[in-house]
C-alpha positions as CSV (number, residue, x, y, z in Angstrom):
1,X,-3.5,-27.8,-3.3
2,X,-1.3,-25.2,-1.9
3,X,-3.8,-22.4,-2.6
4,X,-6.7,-24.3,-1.8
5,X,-5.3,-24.0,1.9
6,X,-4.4,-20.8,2.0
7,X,-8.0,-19.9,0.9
8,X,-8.9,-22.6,3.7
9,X,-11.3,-20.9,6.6
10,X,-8.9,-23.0,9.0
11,X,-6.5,-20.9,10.4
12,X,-4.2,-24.0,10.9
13,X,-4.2,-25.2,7.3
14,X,-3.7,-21.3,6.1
15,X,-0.4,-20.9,8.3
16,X,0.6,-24.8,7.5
17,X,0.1,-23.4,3.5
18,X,1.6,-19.9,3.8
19,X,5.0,-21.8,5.4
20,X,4.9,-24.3,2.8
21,X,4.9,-21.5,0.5
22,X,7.7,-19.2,1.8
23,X,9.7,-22.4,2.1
24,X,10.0,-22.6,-1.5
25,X,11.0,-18.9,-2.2
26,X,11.1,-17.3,-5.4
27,X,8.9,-20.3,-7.0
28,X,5.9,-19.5,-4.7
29,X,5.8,-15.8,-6.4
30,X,3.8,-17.0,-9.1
31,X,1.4,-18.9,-6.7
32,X,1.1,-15.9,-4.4
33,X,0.2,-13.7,-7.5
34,X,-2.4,-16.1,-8.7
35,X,-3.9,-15.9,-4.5
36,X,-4.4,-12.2,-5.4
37,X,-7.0,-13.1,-7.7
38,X,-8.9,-15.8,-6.8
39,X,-8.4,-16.2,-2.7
40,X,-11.1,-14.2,0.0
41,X,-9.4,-11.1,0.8
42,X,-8.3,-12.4,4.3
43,X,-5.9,-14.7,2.5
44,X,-4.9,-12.4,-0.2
45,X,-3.5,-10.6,2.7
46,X,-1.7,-13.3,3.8
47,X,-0.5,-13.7,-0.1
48,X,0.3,-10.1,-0.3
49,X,2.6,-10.3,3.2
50,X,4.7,-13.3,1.7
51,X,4.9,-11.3,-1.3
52,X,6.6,-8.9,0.6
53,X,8.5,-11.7,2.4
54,X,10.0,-12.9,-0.9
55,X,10.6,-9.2,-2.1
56,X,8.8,-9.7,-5.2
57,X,9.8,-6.9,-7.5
58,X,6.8,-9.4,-9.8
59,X,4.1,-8.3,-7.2
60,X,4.8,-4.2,-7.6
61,X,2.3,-3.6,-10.5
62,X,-0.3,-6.2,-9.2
63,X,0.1,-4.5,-5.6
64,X,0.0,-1.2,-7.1
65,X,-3.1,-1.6,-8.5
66,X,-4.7,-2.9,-5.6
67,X,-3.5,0.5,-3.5
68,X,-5.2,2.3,-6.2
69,X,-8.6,0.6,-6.5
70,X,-11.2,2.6,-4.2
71,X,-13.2,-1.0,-4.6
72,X,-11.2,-3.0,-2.3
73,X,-11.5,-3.0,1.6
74,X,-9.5,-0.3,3.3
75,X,-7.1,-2.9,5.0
76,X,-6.4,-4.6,1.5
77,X,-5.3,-1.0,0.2
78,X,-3.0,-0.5,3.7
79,X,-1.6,-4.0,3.4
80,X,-0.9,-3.3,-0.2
81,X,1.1,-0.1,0.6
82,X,2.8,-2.0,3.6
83,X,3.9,-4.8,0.8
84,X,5.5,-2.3,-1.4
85,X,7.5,-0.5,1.3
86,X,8.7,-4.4,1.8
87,X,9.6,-4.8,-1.7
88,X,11.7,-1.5,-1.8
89,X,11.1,-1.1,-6.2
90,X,11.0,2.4,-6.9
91,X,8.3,2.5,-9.1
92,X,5.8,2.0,-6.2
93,X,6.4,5.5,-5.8
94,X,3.8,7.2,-7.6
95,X,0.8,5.0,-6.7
96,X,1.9,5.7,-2.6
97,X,2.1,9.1,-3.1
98,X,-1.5,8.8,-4.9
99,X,-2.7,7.0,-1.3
100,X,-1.6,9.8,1.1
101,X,-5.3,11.1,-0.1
102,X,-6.7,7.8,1.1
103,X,-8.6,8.9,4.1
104,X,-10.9,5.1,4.5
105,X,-9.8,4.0,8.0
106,X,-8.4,0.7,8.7
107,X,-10.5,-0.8,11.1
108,X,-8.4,-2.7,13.8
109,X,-12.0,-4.4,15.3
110,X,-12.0,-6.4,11.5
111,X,-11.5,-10.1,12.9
112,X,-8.8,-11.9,10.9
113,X,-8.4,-15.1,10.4
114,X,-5.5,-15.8,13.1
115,X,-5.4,-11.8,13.9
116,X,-3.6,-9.2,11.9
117,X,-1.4,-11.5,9.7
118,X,1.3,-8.4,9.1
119,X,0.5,-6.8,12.9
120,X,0.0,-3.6,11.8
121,X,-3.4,-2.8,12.3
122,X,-3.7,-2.3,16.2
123,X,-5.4,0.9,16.0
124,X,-7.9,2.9,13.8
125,X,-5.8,4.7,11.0
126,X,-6.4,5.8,7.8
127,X,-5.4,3.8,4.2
128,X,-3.0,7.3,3.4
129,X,-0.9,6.7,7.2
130,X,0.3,3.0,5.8
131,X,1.1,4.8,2.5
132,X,3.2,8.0,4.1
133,X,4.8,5.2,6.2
134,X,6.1,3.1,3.1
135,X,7.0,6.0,1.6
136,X,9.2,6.5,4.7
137,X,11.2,3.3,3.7
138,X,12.1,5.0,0.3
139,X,13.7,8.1,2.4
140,X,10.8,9.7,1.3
141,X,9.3,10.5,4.9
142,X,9.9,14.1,4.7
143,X,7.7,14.3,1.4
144,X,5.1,12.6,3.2
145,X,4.9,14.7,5.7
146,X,5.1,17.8,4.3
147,X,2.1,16.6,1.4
148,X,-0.2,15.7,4.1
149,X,0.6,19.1,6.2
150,X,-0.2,20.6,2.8
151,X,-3.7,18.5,3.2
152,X,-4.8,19.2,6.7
153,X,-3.3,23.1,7.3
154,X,-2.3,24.2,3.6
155,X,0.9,25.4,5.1
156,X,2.9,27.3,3.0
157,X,6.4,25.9,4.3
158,X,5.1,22.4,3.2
159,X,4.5,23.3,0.1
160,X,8.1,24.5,-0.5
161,X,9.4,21.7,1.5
162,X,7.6,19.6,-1.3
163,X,9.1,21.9,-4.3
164,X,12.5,20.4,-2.9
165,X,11.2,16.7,-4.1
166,X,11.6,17.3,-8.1
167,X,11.8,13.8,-9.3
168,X,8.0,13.2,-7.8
169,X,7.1,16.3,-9.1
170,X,4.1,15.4,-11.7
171,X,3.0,12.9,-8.8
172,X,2.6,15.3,-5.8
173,X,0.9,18.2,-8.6
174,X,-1.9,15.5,-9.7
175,X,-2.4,14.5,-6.5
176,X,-2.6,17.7,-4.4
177,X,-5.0,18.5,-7.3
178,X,-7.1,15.7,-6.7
179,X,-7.2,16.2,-3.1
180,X,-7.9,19.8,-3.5
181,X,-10.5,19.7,-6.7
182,X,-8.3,21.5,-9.2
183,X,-7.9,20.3,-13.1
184,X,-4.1,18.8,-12.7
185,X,-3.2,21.3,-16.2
186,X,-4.4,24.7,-14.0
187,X,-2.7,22.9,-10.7
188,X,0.4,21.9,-12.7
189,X,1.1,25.5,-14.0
190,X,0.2,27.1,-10.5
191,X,2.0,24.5,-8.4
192,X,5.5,24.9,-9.7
């Protein structure tokens, strides 16, 4: 019945659900994980926020995935990267860095269901902004930074600023190579 609410088009009976659910803590996870594939997206994104909420290390592969598929709505993808800054696991590293060549915008006119359930989508930005910005939460703003100044001005003190981030190392290659059109073995070879 939970679910059923939280998939309701009642904003009332979404929030009474989404309380319900955080009121039960860790045993919601499983719930809120089982939302992400069968709710409309506008509760997924409330599913994804209590996810976040709960810091549920359980949610980083399903979340990651999410980030990564081009087929869901831009403010899924953002919402997903916001979620895993939440959770703080490590090992949504590599799919955020893979979103700061995200360039769909988030669309703040998007009605929500009782607005923006995570209120962070007050103005037009793009998918890869909400992924530099949970990267910032890892201590890796400066990587961020410096990969999408690589991006927009192919400055030369970015790149080196980027050499300095060895432990991402095969993530930022592949992805600058994506973003740039290179095979990942030629951009591997010449990036480091």
């Amino acid at each position: 019945p939970l679910l059923r609410q939280l998939g309701s088009k009642d904003p009332q009976e979404q929030r009474q659900a989404f309380e319900q659910l955080m009121a039960m803590g860790d045993e919601a996870i499983p719930l809120l994980l089982k939302a992400l594939e069968t709710l409309p997206y506008e509760s997924q994104m409330l599913a994804i926020k209590g996810l976040a909420q709960l810091k549920a290390r359980e949610a980083v592969m399903y979340l990651t995935e999410m980030l990564r598929d081009a087929d869901e709505p831009p403010h899924i993808r953002a919402t997903a990267a916001w979620a895993l800054g939440e959770i703080g696991d490590e090992s949504a590293i590599p799919g955020l860095i893979e979103a700061l060549i995200d360039e769909d915008i988030v669309s703040p006119d998007v009605h929500w269901i009782h607005s923006d359930p995570i209120d962070i989508f007050s103005i037009a930005k793009p998918v890869k902004h909400y992924a530099a910005e949970a990267l910032r939460k890892f201590g890796l703003g400066g990587l961020a930074d410096a990969f999408l100044r690589v991006l927009k001005e192919r400055d030369e003190r970015a790149i080196e600023k980027l050499r300095q981030f060895e432990p991402q190392r095969n993530e930022i290659v592949q992805t600058l190579c994506l973003a740039l059109d290179f095979s990942p073995r030629i951009g591997s070879q010449a990036a480091w």
